[in-house]
N, C-alpha and C positions, 0 to 999 in steps of 0.2 A: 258897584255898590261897596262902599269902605266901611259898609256897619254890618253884622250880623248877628242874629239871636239862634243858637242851637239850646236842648234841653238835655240832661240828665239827671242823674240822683244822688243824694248822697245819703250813705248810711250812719242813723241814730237810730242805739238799742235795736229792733225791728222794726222802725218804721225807715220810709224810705222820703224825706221831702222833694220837692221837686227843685233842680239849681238849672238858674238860665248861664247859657254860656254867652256873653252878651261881649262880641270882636272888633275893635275898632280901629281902621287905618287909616294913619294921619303922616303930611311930611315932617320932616324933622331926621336928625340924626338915626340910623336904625335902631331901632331897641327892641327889646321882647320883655313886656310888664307884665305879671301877673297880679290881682288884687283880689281882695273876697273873704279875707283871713286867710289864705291859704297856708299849709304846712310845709315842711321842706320837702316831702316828696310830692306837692305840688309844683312848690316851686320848681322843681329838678324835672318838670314835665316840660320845660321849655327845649331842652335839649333834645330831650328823647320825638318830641314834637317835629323841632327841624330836621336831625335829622332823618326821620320816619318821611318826612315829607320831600327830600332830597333826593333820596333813594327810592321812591315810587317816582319820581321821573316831573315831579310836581315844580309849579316855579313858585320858590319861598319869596314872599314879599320883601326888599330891601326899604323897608320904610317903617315907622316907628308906631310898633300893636303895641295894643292894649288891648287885655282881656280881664274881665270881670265877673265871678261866679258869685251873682248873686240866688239867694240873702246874704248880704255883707256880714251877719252877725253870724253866720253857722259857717262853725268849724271844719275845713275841708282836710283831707288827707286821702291818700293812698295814687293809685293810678289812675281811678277810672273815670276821670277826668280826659286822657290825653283825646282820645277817640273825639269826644264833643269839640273838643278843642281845635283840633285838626280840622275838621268840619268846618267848623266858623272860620278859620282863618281860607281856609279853599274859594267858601261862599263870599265874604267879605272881599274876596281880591275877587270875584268874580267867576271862576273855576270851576265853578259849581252854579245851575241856575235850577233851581226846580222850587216853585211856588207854593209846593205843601210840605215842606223843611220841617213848617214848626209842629206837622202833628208826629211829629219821630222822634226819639229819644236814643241815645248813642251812648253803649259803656263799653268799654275797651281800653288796656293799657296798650301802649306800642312798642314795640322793638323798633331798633334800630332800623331795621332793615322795611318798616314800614309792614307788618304782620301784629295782630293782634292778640293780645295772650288776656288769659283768665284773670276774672275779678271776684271777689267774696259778698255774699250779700246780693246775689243776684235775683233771688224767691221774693224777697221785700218790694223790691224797684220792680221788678214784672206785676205783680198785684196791683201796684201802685198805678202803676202804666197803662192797664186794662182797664182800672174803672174809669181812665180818662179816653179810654179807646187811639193809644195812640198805638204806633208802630215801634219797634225797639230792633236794634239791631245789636246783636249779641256778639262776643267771641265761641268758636267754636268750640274751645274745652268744656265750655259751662252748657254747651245745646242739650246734654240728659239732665241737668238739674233744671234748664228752662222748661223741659216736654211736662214737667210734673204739672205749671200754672198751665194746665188745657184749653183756658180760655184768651191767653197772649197773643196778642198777632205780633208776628217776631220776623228776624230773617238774621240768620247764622252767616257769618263772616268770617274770612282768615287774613287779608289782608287790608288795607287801607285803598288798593284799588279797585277789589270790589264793591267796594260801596260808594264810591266817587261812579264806578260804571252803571251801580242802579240808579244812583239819584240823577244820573244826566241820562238815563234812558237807553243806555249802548245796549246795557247787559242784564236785564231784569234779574236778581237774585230770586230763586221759590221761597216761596210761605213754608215756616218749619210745622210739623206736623203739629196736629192738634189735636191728639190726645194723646194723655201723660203715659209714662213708661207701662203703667201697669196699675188696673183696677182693680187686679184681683187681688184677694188676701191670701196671702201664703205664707207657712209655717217653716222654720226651719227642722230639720229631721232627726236632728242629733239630740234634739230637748225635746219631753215628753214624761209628763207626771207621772204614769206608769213604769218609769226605775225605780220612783222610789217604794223602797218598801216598807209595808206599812204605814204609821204615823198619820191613820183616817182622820183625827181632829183637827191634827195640822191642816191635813188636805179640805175637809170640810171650813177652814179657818181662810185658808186662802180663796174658796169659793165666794164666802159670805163679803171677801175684801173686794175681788174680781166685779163682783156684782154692784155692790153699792160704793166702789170708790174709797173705802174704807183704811185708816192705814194698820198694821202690822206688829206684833214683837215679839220676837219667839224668844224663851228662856230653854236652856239645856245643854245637859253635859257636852263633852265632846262628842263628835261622828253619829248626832243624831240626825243629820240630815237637813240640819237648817238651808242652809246655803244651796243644796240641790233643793228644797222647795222654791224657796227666792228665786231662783234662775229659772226655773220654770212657770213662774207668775205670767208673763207675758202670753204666753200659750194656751192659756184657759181664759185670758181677757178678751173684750171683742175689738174688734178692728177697728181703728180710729177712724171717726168720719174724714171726710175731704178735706173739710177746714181745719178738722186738727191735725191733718198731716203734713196741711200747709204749715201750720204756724211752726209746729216743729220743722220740718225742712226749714222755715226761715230762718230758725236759731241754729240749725249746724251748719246753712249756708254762712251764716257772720266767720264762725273761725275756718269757711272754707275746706269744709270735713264734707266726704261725697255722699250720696245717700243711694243705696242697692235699690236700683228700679223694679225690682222685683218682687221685694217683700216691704216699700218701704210707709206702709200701712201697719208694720206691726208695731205694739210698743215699742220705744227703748227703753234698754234695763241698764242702767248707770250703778256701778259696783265701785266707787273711791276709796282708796287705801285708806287707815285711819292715822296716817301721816299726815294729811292734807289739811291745807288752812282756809281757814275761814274766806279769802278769798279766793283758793281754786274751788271753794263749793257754792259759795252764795255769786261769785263774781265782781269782777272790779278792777283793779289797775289805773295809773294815769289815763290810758285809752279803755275805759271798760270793756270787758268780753265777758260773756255769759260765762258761769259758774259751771257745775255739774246739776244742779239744783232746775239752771235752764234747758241742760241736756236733756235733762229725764220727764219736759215736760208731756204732759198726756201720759207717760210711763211709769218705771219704777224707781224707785232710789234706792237704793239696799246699802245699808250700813251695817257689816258686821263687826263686831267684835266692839258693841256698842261705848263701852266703858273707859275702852285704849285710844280713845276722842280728845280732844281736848274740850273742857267744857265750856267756854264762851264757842266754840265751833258748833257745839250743838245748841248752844239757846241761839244760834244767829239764824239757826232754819223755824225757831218757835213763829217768827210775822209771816215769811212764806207758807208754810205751813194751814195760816187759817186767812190768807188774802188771795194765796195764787199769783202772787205779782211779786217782784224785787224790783227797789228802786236804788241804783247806786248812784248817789249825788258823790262832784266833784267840783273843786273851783272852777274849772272851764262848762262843765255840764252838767247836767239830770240827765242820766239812763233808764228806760225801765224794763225789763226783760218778765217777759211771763214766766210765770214756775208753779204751774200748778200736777205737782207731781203725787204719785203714792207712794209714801214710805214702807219700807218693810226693813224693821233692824232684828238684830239676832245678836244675843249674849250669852255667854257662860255664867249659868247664877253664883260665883265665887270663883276668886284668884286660882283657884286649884283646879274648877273645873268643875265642881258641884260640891249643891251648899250642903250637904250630907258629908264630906269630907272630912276628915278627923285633922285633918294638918292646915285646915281655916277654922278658926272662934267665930261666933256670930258676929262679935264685934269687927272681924278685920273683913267679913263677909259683908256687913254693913258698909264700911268703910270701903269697899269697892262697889258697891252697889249705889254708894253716895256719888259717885263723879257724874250720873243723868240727875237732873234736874226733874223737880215734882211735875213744875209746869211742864216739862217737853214729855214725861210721860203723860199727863194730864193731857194731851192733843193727840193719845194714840189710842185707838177704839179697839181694837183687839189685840190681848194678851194672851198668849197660850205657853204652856210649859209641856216640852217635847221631851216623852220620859226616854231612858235606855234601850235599845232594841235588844231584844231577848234573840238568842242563837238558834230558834225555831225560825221566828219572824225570820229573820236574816238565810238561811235558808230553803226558806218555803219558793217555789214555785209557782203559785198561784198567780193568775193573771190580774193586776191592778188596774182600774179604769184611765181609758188613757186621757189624753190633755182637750181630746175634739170632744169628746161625750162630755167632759164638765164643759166645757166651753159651748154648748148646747142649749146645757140649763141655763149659764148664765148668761147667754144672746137672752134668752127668752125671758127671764126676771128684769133684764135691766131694757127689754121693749117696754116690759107693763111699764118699771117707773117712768122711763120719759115720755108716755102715753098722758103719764097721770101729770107728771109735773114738770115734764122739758128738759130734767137732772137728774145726776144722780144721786139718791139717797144720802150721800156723806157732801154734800152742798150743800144741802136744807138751810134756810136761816130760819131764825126762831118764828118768825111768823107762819113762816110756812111749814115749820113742823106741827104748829096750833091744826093748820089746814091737811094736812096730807098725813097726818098720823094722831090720828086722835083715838084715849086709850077709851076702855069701857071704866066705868066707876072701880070694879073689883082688881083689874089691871092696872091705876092707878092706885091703887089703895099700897097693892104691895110694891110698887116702884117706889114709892113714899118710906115705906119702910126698909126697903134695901138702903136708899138714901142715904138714911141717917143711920144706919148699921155701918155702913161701909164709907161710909163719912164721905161720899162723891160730892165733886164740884159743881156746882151749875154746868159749868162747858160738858163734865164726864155725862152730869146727869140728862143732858138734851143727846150726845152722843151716842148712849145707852139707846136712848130711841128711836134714833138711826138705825144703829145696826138692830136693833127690834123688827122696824120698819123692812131691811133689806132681808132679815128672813124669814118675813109674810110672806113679801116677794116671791121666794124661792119656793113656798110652801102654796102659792096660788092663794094665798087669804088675802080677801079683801083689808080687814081689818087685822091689827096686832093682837094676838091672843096672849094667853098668861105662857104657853109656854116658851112660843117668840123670846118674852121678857125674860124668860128664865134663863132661856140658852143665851143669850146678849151677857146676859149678869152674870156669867159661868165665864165670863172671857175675860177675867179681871186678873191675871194670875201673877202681876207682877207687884199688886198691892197686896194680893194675898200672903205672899211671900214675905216681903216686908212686916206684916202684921204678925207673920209668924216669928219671924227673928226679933222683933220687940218685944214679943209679946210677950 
């Protein structure tokens, strides 16, 4: 047979399309063609190819291949090509005979020595692979990132011999296990809400967020403890379902970053310097790669030192922000990377450290409080101002509630919402806030009049109703009562602040 079709994948953003490896041996002078658009480390896969197949003891065709990875229009790159590759030129000379080829798919780059090494993006292409029920045969370094898709039928590899011995039947390879590293949810031990001491509103503040999805801003001096709240966010959130663990594992599979089988159900909590540009946060480059913005998806983003940003860096997370998606268009391509994260940022309310400070005027206080933009506050549903801890606080003793006992509550508020509406409370769209949080006349009455006192935006004013919404929740009411709305309206404190230095 001088023709053969093998299958793999090639990775776009997190999707994985399907590429035919499609072999064809013809006389003519020897040649080795590659075609399909391929990139130069496709290209450079011919080599690696021969000799991978030279040294497993194989007889390389003296006759003139051609190989074709189609769709001709999608852009190929990296290794994971060679494997398929190999494949079809073995079957196509005849080498290989086994009649159900094409329900198998093959990723693996080669060594020389004809042994297969690790590919990126392996979480996308196994998904892909199962809902077509094929087989996939893996490199071995990626078999704990494969265990996580539990419903893959797979078979783990180290060389190019044994897969040439399963597919002729010498040497059956076993079926890699089927089920993923780990179900359980597991906490790491070193973080735990109970260090911090005191700052109950904060604590209460990150509940309310934990629960409904909500994002984040804490205002205050120095070594009030912002930053050990933020890092302890994840600990009191609940554990991602399945699928969101998958999608994440598919975005740190892309830049090939390993995921702890162990815990790796818990949030990530994504902390980027406030160095960082616009594209190591939103993501991009000639070959786009997911940002920090995709890191943190299902997770946290924590921005401290909100101000020391640059400010087109923070209005570039304003669409993410209220889509959940990033799309990075480029002349070769559309990428689209999920990023539906929660923010949690943290500032110093003035250059010096606090706006009380004798050695900042209001005006230069203003003037650093100007570099966030209205609208990217405007997308952030809780504000809190974390005052000074007093030298009591700071040595008391008393035992703080730890991170499993809120994390408790908030399993249990955020069962009711997706009982009630499949989301969580800071997804609502407007129709469905009409339907799933509807005030009483006298609870509208006075949201009407905070309104237009506190001069909120449409987006603030439906927001306001959310987190209303997420602390009925918390409180077991069916319905949003007046003081729901009052504590919601109480978590404005960065327009407050503002109002005060204008005022």
């Amino acid at each position: 047979m001088s023709l053969a079709k093998t299958y793999t994948r090639a990775q776009v953003g997190i999707n994985a399309p399907l590429v035919t490896v499609e072999v064809h041996l013809s006389n003519g002078l020897p040649a080795f063609n590659i075609v399909g658009l391929p990139e130069t480390s496709v290209k450079e896969s011919k080599e690696r190819v021969r000799c991978a197949l030279s040294n497993s003891h194989f007889l390389f065709p003296e006759q003139r291949i051609t190989v074709n990875l189609a769709p001709a229009d999608l852009p190929k790159q990296g290794g994971r090509y060679d494997l398929a590759i190999a494949i079809g030129i073995l079957v196509a000379s005849g080498q290989i005979q086994n009649p159900e080829i094409q329900q198998c798919e093959f990723y693996g780059e080669l060594a020389l020595n004809g042994e297969i090494r690790e590919i990126t993006a392996l979480v996308p292409a196994l998904i892909a692979a199962t809902n077509l029920h094929h087989c996939c045969y893996i490199p071995k370094p990626n078999e704990m990132m494969a265990r996580l898709v539990s419903m893959s039928r797979r078979k783990v590899v180290t060389c190019l011999r044994e897969v040439w011995a399963d597919l002729c039947g010498q040497q059956a390879l076993p079926w890699d296990e089927e089920t993923p590293c780990s179900a359980v949810f597991t906490l790491e031990a070193n973080t735990d809400m109970n260090d911090v001491k005191g700052q109950g509103a904060a604590k209460r503040v990150l509940e309310i967020a934990a629960t409904g999805g909500h994002n984040v801003l804490f205002l205050g001096p120095p070594g009030t403890g912002k930053s050990m709240l933020a890092q302890r966010m994840p600990t009191i959130m609940p554990a991602m379902e399945m699928q969101q663990a998958l999608e994440t594992a598919s975005v740190y599979s892309i830049i090939g970053k390993e995921i702890n089988p162990d815990n790796w159900r818990q949030r990530p909590f994504r902390a980027p310097h406030h160095t960082c540009s616009a594209v190591a946060l939103v993501g991009g480059s000639s070959n786009p790669k997911p940002g920090e913005i995709s890191l943190a998806h299902n997770g946290i983003l924590f921005l401290d030192e909100l101000p020391e940003y640059e400010r087109k860096v923070l209005d570039s997370l304003r669409e993410p922000m209220e889509t959940g998606m990033v799309s990075i268009s480029r002349a070769a391509q559309q990428v689209d990377f999920p990023a539906r994260f929660q923010l949690i940022a943290a500032l110093n309310p003035s250059p010096t450290g606090s706006h009380t400070d004798k050695r900042a005027t209001p005006e230069q206080v203003l003037k650093y409080l100007s570099k966030v933009s209205g609208p990217f506050v405007d997308r952030i549903d809780l504000q809190i101002e974390l005052p000074r801890l007093s030298t009591t606080e700071l040595q008391s003793t008393a035992s703080e509630e730890s991170s499993e006992t809120i994390r408790l509550r908030v399993e249990r508020a955020c069962c009711l919402a997706l009982q009630r509406q499949g989301k969580v409370n800071a997804q609502l769209s407007s129709k469905e806030i009409d339907r799933y949080c509807r005030l009483s006349e006298s609870v509208a009455a006075f949201l009407a009049k905070a309104t237009d006192k506190l001069h909120l935006s449409p987006r603030s004013y439906h927001r306001v109703i959310k987190v209303s919404r997420t602390i009925a929740d918390l409180s077991g009411n069916e319905e949003i009562t007046l003081n729901d709305l009052k504590e919601a309206l109480s978590y404005r404190a960065f327009e407050r602040l503002l109002a005060q230095l204008t005022g």
